[in-house]
Each structure stands twice: as C-alpha cells, then as structure tokens.
N, C-alpha and C positions, 0 to 999 in steps of 0.2 A: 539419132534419127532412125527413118525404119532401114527391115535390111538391107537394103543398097542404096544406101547414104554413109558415107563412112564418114563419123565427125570427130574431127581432133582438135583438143581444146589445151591451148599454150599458155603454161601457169608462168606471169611471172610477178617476182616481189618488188618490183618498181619500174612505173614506163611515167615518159612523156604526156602518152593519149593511148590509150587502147584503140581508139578508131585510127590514129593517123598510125600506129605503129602494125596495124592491121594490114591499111592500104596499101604500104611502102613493103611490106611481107608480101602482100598479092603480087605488084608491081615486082618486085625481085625474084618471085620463085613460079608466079604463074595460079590459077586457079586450079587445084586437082579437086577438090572435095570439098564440102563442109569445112569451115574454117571457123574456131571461136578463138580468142584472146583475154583471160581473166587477168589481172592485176591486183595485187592488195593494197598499192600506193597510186596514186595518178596526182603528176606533178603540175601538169598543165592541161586538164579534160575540157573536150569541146563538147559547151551544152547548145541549145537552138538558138537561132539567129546568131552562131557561131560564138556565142558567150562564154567564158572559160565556166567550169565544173570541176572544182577543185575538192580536195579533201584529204584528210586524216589518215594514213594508216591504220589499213583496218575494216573500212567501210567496200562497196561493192562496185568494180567496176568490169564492165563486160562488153565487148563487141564480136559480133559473129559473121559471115559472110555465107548467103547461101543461094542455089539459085530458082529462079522462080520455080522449077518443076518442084519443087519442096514444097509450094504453099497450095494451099485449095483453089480449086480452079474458081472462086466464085468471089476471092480476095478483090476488091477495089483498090489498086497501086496507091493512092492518094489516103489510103486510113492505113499503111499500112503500122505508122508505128500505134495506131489505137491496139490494132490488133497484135501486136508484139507487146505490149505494154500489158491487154488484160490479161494474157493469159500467164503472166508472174505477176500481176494483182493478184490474180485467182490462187494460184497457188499458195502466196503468201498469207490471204485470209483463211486458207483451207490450215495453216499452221497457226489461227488465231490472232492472225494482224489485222488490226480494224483500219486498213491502209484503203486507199479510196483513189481513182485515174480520170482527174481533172481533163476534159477537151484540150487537145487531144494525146496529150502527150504525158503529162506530169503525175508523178505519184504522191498523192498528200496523208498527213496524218493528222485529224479533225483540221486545221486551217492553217497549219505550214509546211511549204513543200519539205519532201524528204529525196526526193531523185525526180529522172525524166529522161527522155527516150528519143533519141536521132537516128528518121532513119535515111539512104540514099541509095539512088539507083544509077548503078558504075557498069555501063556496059551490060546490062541485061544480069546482074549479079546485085543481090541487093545484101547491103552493108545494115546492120543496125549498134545500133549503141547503147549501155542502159547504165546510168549511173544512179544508185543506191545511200545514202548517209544510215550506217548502220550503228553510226557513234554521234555524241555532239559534237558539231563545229561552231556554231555559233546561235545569238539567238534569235538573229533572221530566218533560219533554215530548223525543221526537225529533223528528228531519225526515228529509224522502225522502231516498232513498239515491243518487236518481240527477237530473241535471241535466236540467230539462223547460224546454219553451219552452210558456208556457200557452196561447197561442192556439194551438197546433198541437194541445193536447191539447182543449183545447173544441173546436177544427173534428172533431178522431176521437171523440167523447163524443157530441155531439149528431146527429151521424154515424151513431154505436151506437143511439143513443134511435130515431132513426129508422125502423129496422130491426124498429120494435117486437118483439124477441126474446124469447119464449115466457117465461115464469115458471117453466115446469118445466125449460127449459135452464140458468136460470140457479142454479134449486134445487140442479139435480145435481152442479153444480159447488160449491156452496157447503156441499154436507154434508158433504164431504172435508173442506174450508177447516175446518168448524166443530168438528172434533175441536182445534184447536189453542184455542179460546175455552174448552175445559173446564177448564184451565190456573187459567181467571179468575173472578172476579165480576159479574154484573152491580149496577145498581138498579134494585130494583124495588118500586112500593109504596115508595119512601124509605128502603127497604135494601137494605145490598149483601147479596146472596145468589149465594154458591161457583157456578157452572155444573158440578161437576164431576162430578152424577149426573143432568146434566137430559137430556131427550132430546129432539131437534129435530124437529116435526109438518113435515108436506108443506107446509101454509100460511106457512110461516116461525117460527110461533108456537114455545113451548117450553113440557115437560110439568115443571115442577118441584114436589117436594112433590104428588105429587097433584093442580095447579092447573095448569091450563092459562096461559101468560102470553105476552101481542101485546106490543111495543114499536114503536109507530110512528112515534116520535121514533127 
C-alpha cells in the first residue's frame, strides 16, 4: 500500500477459508494495519450467498482486510467487490488473460466461471475475498488462461490498491466489460434473473424490472 499503510501479507500452504481464518486472526490479535491472507490450498472457501469455493492445490486464494481511509473517497460501499475484482481483472489482462468480470462479482473465461469475489463490511474495516481456479477442477468451472506467478501478482494488486484509483476510472472501464454480462443471469433475492434488459447505474448498482439492485457480495 502507499507509505503509511503497512501491509503484511500471511503465506500459508493450507487453510480452511482464507476469509474465515482472516476474521478469527483480526478477532484474536486486533486490527493494526493492512492485513492480506494467501493460501495455496483452501479446504472449505466461502464463495457468495455463502456457497463453498473449493479447489485444488495450487490455484489462488486471497483475503485482505483494510480500512476505508485506503479507498477513494468516491468508492460507492455497495460496488465495492466490482471495484476489487476489476482491478486484478486489469491486471491479469495486462499479463494477456482474456479473463472478463461478470456483474458483479465473477471472473469468467469466454463462458465458464474461473473465481469470484466477497466482500464485507465488519465494523467500519472492510474484508474482501478472491478466489482464483489457476488449474482444472472440473468441467463445470474454467481456469485462467495464462501461467501467473502469485506473488508477483499480489506485489502488482496491492501496488494498484495503493494508488487509490478513482471509482469513476474504474466505472468507465467496466461499462464496456458489462455489455458481455447481459449474455447472463444474475442471483438475486434467491433468483436467477436474465441481465439481458438491465441497465447499469453510475454506482455500480443495476436498474432491473423497475428495481434498483446493489450486490455487494
């Protein structure tokens, strides 16, 4: 992060959840600073609507904890995992991955997910989560298209975080991106509902049916 963000980032080779083992580390030790959590195994990962996200040794799992003064002041709380999510889209197509950030959360590769992104706000400190398929698991799910070295990409991620980059920069790029999610469905409210007449607010939110609808998972 910039120079007075100190961020320390806990490698380990096998967890439960990087989120839950995240949480239970804030809860036992306290918040001092920027807090990240990588893992090369997760045995039981919590994806949205609290769905496990599991996978292989080997693939990418990551949770950070950081607090609001870290983000741009012009962040809308309710897009925040859009905005966590493009800017390691970005990243990873600047390494030539034609990976692509389905509304609002999901990271695809031409038309199967490959990871997706939780995030939550715990006492004025916000938690995110990002899980990765960097290998196969199966032939429901893809994986990235291109060979990453993970710490190279967390030193250019939390690099980017740093830079606190505006929300409407990130917006402008992603209104382009989000004609390809009209394709899909979301959940929402506990059903899937088509994207394919919705229409995407400045905030990140979406006009669907008449309703305005946030996804901050």
């Amino acid at each position: 992060m910039d120079k007075d963000c100190k961020l320390e980032i806990l490698y380990l080779d096998s967890v439960d959840s990087t989120h839950t083992y995240l949480k239970q580390y804030i809860n036992k030790y306290g918040y001092k600073h920027p807090l990240a959590v990588f893992s090369n195994c997760q045995l039981n990962g919590i994806g949205s609507r609290d769905n496990s996200w599991d996978g292989a040794k080997g693939n990418f799992y990551l949770s950070f904890v950081i607090d609001r003064l870290y983000l741009p002041s012009d962040i809308p709380l309710q897009s925040l995992s859009i905005y966590f999510s493009y800017i390691l889209k970005d990243i990873l197509t600047q390494c030539d991955s034609k990976v692509w950030l389905k509304w609002p959360n999901d990271f695809y590769i031409d038309n199967k997910k490959i990871g997706g992104t939780i995030t939550n706000i715990i006492q004025d400190k916000i938690y995110c989560g990002i899980g990765i398929n960097l290998l196969f698991i199966d032939n429901q799910y893809g994986y990235l298209d291109i060979a990453i070295n993970p710490k190279d990409i967390l030193e250019k991620y939390f690099a980017r975080l740093s830079k606190k980059i505006l929300w409407k920069h990130i917006f402008s790029k992603y209104l382009i991106e989000f004609e390809l999610s009209k394709s899909y469905s979301a959940t929402i409210d506990g059903k899937k509902i088509s994207l394919a007449d919705s229409v995407l607010n400045n905030d990140g939110s979406l006009i669907i049916n008449n309703k305005k609808v946030f996804s901050l998972r």
